[in-house]
Backbone bond lengths (Angstrom), bond angles and torsions (degrees), N, CA, C in turn:
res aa  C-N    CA-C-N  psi(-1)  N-CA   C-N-CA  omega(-1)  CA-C   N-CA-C  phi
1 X - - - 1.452 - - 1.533 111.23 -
2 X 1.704 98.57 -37.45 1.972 84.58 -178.78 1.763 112.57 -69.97
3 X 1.028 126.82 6.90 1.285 141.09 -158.08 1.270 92.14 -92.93
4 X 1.517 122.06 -71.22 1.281 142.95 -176.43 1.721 122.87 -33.01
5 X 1.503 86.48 -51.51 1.441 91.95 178.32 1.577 133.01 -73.65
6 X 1.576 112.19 -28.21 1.402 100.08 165.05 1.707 105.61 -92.43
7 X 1.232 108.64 6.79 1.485 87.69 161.80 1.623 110.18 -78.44
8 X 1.415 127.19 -73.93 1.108 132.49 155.47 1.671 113.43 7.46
9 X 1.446 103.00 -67.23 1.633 116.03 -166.81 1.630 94.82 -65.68
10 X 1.242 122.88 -35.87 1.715 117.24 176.62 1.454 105.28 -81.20
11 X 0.918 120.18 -21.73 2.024 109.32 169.74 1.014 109.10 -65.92
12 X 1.478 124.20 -51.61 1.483 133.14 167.24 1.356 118.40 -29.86
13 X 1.267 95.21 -80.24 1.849 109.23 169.55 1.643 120.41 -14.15
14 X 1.594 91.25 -56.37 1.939 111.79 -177.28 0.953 120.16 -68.45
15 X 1.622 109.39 -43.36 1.520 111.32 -177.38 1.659 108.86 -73.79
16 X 1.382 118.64 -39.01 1.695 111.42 170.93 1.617 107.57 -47.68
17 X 1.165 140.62 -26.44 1.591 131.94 -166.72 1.406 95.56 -85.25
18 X 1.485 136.16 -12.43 1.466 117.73 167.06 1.834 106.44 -122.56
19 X 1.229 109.88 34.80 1.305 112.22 156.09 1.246 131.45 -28.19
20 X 1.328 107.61 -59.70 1.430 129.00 158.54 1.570 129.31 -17.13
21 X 1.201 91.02 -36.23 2.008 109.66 -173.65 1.399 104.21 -75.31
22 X 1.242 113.54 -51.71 1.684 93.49 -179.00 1.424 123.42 -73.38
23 X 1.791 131.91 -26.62 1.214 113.61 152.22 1.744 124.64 -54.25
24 X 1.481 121.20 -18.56 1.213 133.40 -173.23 1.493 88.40 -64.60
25 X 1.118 120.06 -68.69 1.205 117.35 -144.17 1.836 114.54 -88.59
26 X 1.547 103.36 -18.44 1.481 79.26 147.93 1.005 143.92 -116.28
27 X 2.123 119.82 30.35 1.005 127.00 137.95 1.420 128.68 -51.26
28 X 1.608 105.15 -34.74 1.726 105.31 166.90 1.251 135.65 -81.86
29 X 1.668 115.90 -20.11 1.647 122.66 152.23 1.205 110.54 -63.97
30 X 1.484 144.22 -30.59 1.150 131.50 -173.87 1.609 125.65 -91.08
31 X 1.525 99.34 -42.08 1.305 102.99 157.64 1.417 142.68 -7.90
32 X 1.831 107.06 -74.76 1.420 113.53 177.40 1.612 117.47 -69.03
33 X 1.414 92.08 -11.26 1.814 104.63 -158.80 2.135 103.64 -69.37
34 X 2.067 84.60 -35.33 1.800 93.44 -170.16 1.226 96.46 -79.67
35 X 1.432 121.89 -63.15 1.470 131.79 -179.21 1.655 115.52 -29.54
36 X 1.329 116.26 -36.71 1.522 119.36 176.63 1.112 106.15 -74.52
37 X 1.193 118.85 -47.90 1.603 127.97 -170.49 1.900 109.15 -72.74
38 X 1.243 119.72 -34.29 1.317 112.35 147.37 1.111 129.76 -58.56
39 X 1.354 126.36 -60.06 1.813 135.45 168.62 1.538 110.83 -28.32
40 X 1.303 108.84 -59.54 1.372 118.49 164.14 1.834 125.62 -44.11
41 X 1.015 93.32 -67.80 1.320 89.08 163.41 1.451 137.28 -44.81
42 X 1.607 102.74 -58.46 2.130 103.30 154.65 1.140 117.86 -46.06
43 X 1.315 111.75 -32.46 1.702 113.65 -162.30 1.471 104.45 -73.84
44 X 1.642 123.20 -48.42 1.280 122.87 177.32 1.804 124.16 -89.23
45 X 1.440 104.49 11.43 1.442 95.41 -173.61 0.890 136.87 22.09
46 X 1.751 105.33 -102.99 1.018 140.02 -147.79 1.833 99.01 -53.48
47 X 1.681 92.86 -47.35 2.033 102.82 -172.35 1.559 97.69 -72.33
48 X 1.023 132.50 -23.23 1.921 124.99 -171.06 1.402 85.03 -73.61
49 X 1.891 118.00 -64.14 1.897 100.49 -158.55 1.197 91.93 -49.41
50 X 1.415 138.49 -57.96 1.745 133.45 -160.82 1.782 96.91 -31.22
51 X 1.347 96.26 -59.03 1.542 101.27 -151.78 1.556 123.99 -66.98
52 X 1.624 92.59 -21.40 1.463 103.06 177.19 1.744 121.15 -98.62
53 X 1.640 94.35 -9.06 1.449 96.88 149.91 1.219 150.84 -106.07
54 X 1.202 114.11 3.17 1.411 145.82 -179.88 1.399 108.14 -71.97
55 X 1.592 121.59 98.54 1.575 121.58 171.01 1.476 104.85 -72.27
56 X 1.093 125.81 1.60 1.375 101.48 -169.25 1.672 93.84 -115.04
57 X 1.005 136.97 -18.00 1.834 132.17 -163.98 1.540 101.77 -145.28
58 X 1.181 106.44 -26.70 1.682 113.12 169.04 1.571 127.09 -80.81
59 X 1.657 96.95 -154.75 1.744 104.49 166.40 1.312 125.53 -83.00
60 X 1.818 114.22 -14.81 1.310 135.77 -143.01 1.718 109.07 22.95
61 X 0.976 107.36 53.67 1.796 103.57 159.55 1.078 110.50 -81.62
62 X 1.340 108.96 160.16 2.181 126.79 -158.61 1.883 79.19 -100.78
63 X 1.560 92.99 155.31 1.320 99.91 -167.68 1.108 144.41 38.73
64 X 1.295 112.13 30.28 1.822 109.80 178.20 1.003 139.43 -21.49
65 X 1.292 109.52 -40.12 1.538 111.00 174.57 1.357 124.78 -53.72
66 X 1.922 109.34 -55.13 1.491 107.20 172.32 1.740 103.85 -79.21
67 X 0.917 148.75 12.45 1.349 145.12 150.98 0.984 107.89 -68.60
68 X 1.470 144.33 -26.43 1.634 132.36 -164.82 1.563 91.81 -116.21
69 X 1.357 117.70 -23.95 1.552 98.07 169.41 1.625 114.77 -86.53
70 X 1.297 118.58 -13.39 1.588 105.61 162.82 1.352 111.25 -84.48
71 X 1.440 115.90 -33.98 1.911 99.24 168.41 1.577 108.21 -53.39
72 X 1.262 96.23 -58.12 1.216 68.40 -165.42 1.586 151.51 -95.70
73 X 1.854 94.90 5.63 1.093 134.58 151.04 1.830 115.93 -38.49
74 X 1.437 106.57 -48.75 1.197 132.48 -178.25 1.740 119.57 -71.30
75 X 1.191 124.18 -29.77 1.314 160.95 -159.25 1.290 103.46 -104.83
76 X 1.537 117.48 -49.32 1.853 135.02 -176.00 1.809 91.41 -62.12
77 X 1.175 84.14 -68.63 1.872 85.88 -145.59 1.910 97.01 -103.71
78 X 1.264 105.56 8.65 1.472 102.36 159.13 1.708 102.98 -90.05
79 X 0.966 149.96 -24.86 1.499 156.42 135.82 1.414 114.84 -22.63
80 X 1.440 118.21 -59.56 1.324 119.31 -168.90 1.685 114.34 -67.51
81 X 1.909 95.78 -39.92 1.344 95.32 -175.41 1.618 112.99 -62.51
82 X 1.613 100.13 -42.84 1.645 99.52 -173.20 1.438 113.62 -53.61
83 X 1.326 111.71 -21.30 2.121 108.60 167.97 0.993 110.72 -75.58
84 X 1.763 143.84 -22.29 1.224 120.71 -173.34 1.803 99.46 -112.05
85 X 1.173 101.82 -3.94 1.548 99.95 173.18 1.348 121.09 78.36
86 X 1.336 98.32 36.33 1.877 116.58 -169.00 1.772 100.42 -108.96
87 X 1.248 108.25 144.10 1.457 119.71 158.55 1.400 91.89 55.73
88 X 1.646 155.56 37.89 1.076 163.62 -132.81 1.647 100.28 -99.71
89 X 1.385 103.34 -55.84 1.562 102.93 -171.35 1.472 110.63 -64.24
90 X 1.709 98.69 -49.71 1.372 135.99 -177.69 2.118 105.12 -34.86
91 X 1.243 115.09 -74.74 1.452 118.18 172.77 1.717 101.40 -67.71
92 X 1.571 122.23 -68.57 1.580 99.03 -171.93 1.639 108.39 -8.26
93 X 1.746 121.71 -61.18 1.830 95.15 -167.94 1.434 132.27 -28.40
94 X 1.983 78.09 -71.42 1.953 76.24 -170.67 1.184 120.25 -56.10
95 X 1.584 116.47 -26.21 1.825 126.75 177.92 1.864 99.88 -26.10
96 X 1.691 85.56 -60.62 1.376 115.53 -163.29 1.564 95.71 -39.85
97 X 1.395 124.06 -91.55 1.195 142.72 145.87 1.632 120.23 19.43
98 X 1.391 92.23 -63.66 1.843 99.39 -178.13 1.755 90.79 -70.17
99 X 1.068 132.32 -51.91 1.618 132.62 -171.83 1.605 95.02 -55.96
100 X 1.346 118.60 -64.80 1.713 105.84 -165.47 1.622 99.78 -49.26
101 X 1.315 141.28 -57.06 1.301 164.71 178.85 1.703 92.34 -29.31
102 X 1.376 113.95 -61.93 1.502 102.87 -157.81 1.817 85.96 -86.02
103 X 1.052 128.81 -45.65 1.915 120.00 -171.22 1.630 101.42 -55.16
104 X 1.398 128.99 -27.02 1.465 120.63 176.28 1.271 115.84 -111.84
105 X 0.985 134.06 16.68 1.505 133.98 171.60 1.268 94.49 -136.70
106 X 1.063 126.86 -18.64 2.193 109.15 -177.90 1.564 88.80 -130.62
107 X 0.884 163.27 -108.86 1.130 145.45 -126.50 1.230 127.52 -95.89
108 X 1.455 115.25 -23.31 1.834 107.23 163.73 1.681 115.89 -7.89
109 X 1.370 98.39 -85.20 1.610 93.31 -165.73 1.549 133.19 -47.02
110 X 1.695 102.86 2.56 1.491 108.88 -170.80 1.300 110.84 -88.45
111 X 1.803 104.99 -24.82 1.337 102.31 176.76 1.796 95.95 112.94
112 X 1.219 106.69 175.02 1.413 117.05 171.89 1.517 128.14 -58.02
113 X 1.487 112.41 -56.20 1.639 116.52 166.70 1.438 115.99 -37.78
114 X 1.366 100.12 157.74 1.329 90.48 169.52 1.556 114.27 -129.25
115 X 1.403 89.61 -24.77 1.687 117.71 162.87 1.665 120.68 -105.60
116 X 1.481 132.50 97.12 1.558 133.98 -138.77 1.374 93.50 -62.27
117 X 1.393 135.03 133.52 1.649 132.58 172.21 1.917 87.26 -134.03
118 X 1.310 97.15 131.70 1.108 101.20 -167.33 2.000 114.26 -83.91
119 X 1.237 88.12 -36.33 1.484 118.89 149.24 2.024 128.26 -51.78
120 X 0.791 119.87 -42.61 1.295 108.79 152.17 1.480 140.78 -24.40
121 X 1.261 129.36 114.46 1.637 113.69 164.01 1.391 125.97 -54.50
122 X 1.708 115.90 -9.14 0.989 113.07 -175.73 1.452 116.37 -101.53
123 X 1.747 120.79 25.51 1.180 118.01 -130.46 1.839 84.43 -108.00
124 X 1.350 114.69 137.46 1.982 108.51 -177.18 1.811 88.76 -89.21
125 X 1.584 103.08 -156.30 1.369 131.18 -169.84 1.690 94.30 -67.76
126 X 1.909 108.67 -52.46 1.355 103.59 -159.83 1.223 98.26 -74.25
127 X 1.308 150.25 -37.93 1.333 144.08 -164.83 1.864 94.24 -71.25
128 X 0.926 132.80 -27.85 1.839 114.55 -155.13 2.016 78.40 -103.53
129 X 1.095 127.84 29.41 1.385 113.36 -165.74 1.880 83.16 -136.79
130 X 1.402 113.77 -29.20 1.550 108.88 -167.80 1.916 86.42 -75.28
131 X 1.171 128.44 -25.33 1.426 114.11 -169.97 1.477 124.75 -60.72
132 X 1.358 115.95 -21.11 1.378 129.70 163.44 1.105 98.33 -77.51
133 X 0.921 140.49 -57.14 1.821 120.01 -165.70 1.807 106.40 -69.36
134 X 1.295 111.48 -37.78 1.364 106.19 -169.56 2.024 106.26 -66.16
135 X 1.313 101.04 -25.84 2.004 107.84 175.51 1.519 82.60 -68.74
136 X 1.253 145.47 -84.35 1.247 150.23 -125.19 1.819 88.30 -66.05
137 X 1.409 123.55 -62.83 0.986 122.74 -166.80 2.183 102.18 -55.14
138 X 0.845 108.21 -36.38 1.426 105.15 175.75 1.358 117.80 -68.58
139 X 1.232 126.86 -46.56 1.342 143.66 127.43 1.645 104.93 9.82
140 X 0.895 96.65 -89.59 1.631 116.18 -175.46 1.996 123.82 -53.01
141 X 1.573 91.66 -44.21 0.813 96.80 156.03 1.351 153.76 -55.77
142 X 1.474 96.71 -49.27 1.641 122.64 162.51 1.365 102.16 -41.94
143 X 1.489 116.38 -81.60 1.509 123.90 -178.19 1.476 118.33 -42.02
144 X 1.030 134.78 -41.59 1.526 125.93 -149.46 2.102 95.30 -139.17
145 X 1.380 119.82 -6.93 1.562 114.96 163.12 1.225 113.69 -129.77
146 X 1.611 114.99 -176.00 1.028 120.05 -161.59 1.618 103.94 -96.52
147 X 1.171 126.37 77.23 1.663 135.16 -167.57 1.409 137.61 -57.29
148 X 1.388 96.69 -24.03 1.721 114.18 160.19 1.463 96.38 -90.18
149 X 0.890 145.19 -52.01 1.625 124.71 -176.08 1.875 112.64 -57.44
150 X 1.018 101.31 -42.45 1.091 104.17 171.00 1.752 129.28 -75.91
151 X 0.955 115.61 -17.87 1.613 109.46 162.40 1.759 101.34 -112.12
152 X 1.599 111.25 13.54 1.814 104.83 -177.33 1.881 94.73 -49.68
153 X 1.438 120.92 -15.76 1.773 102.47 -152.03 1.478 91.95 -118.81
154 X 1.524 137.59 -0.89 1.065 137.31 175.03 1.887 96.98 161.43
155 X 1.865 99.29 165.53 1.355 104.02 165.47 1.689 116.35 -79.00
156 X 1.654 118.42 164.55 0.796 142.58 -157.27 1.667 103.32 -92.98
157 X 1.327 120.32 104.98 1.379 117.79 -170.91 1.183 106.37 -113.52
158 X 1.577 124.41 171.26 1.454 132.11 173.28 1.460 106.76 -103.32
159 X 0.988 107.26 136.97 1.837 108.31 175.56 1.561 119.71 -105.58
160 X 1.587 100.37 117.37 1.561 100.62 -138.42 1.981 78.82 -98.25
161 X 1.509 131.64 -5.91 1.136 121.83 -168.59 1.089 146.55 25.25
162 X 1.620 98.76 49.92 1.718 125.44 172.37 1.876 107.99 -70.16
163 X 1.495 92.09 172.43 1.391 97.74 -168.45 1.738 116.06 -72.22
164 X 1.431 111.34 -9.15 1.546 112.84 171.58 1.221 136.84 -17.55
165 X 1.467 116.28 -53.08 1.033 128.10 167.86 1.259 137.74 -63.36
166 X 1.773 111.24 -54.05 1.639 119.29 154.37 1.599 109.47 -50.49
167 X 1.009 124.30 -35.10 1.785 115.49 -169.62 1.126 86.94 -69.40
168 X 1.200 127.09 -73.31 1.737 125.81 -159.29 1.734 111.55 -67.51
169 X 1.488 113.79 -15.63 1.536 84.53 145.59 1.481 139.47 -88.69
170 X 1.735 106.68 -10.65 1.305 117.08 170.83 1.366 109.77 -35.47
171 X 1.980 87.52 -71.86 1.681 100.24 -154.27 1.524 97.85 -59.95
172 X 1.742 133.68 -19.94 1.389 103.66 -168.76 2.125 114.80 -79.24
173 X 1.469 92.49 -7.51 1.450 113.84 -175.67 1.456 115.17 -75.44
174 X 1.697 101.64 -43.95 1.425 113.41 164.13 1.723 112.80 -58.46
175 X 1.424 122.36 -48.60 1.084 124.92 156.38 1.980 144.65 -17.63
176 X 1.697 84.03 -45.90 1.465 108.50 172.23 1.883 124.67 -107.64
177 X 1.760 81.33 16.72 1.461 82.70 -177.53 1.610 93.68 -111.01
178 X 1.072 102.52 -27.07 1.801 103.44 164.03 1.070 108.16 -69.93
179 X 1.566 159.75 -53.03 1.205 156.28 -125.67 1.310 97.01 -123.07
180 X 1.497 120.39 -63.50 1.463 113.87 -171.84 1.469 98.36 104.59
181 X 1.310 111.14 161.52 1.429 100.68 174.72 1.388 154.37 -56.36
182 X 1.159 106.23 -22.13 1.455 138.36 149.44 1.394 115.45 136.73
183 X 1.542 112.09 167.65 1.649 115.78 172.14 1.802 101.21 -64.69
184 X 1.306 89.88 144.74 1.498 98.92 179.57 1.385 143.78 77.00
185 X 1.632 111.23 -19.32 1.326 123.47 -129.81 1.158 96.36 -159.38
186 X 1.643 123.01 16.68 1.420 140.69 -178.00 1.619 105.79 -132.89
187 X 1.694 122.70 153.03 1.433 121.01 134.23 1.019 94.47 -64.86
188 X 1.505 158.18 -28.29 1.289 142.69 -147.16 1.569 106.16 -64.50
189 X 1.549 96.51 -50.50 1.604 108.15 -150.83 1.456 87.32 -71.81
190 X 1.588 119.32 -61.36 1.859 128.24 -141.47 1.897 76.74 -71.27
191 X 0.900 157.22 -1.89 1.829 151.33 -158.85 1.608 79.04 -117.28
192 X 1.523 130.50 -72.89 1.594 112.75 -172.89 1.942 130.50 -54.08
193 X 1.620 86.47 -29.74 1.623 94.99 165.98 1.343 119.14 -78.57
194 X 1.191 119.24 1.42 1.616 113.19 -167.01 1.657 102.50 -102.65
195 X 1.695 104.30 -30.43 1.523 114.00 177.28 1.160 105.71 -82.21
196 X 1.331 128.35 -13.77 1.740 132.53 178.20 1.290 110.45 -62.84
197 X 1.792 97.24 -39.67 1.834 96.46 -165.86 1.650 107.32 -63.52
């Protein structure tokens, strides 16, 4: 056991000098994830303000218009920064923000899944209810399409669009608002060492 421990204590040591990598890397999973989800948003305008103002089929948010240009304003160039590792802590908020925004105004009511598995412990009424439709839809398929071409690239799922996804980009956002972008592997860091000197 006394052996163990300064070995241990020197793994430690090593692994802190690339610390850096895990904020690296989920500045780069997250990245394309906001950036799409902004793009999208410019791309459809006109139907997002509809959608985000619409009390009756929408979000009914007040001002839609500048609501979809700060989402997605926020989403645009909160993306870019998380690749170069600038202002890291600084955007994570609103990131944060736009995620609580879409898990309580768009997906709450779906429940946790985000993809319906009927099988899950986490699975509500609507998810154990999409499993009949998803047989029927295979069903159908079989008979009247071409069914191996169509699942040749994966199976055929229901998208139950629970909050899963926004939470788990929260918490990875919350993540980088503690850490920062990382040693090494940031403008953040080589911009704080440069004002150090």
């Amino acid at each position: 056991m006394q052996t163990l421990i300064p070995l241990w204590q020197d793994i430690i040591r090593r692994l802190q000098q690339a610390d850096g990598i895990a904020p690296l890397l989920i500045r780069l999973y997250l990245a394309p994830i906001m950036m799409q989800a902004g793009w999208t948003k410019f791309q459809a305008f006109d139907s997002t303000v509809a959608w985000f103002g619409n009390a009756e089929w929408g979000l009914g948010l007040p001002f839609p218009e500048v609501m979809v240009v700060l989402a997605a304003g926020t989403e645009l160039v909160g993306g870019a920064l998380l690749i170069a590792g600038l202002a890291v802590r600084l955007i994570s908020i609103p990131l944060m923000i736009t995620m609580l925004v879409a898990a309580f105004a768009v997906h709450w009511d779906n429940g946790w899944l985000a993809i319906a598995d009927s099988s899950s412990w986490l699975a509500n009424e609507r998810v154990l209810e999409s499993a009949e439709r998803l047989e029927r839809a295979k069903d159908i398929l079989r008979e009247h399409g071409n069914y191996a071409w169509l699942t040749g690239r994966g199976s055929l799922v229901v998208l139950n669009n629970g909050i899963e996804f926004a939470a788990t980009y929260f918490v990875m956002l919350l993540a980088l608002l503690f850490t920062g972008g990382g040693r090494y592997t940031s403008l953040d860091y080589w911009i704080a060492a440069r004002l150090q000197r």
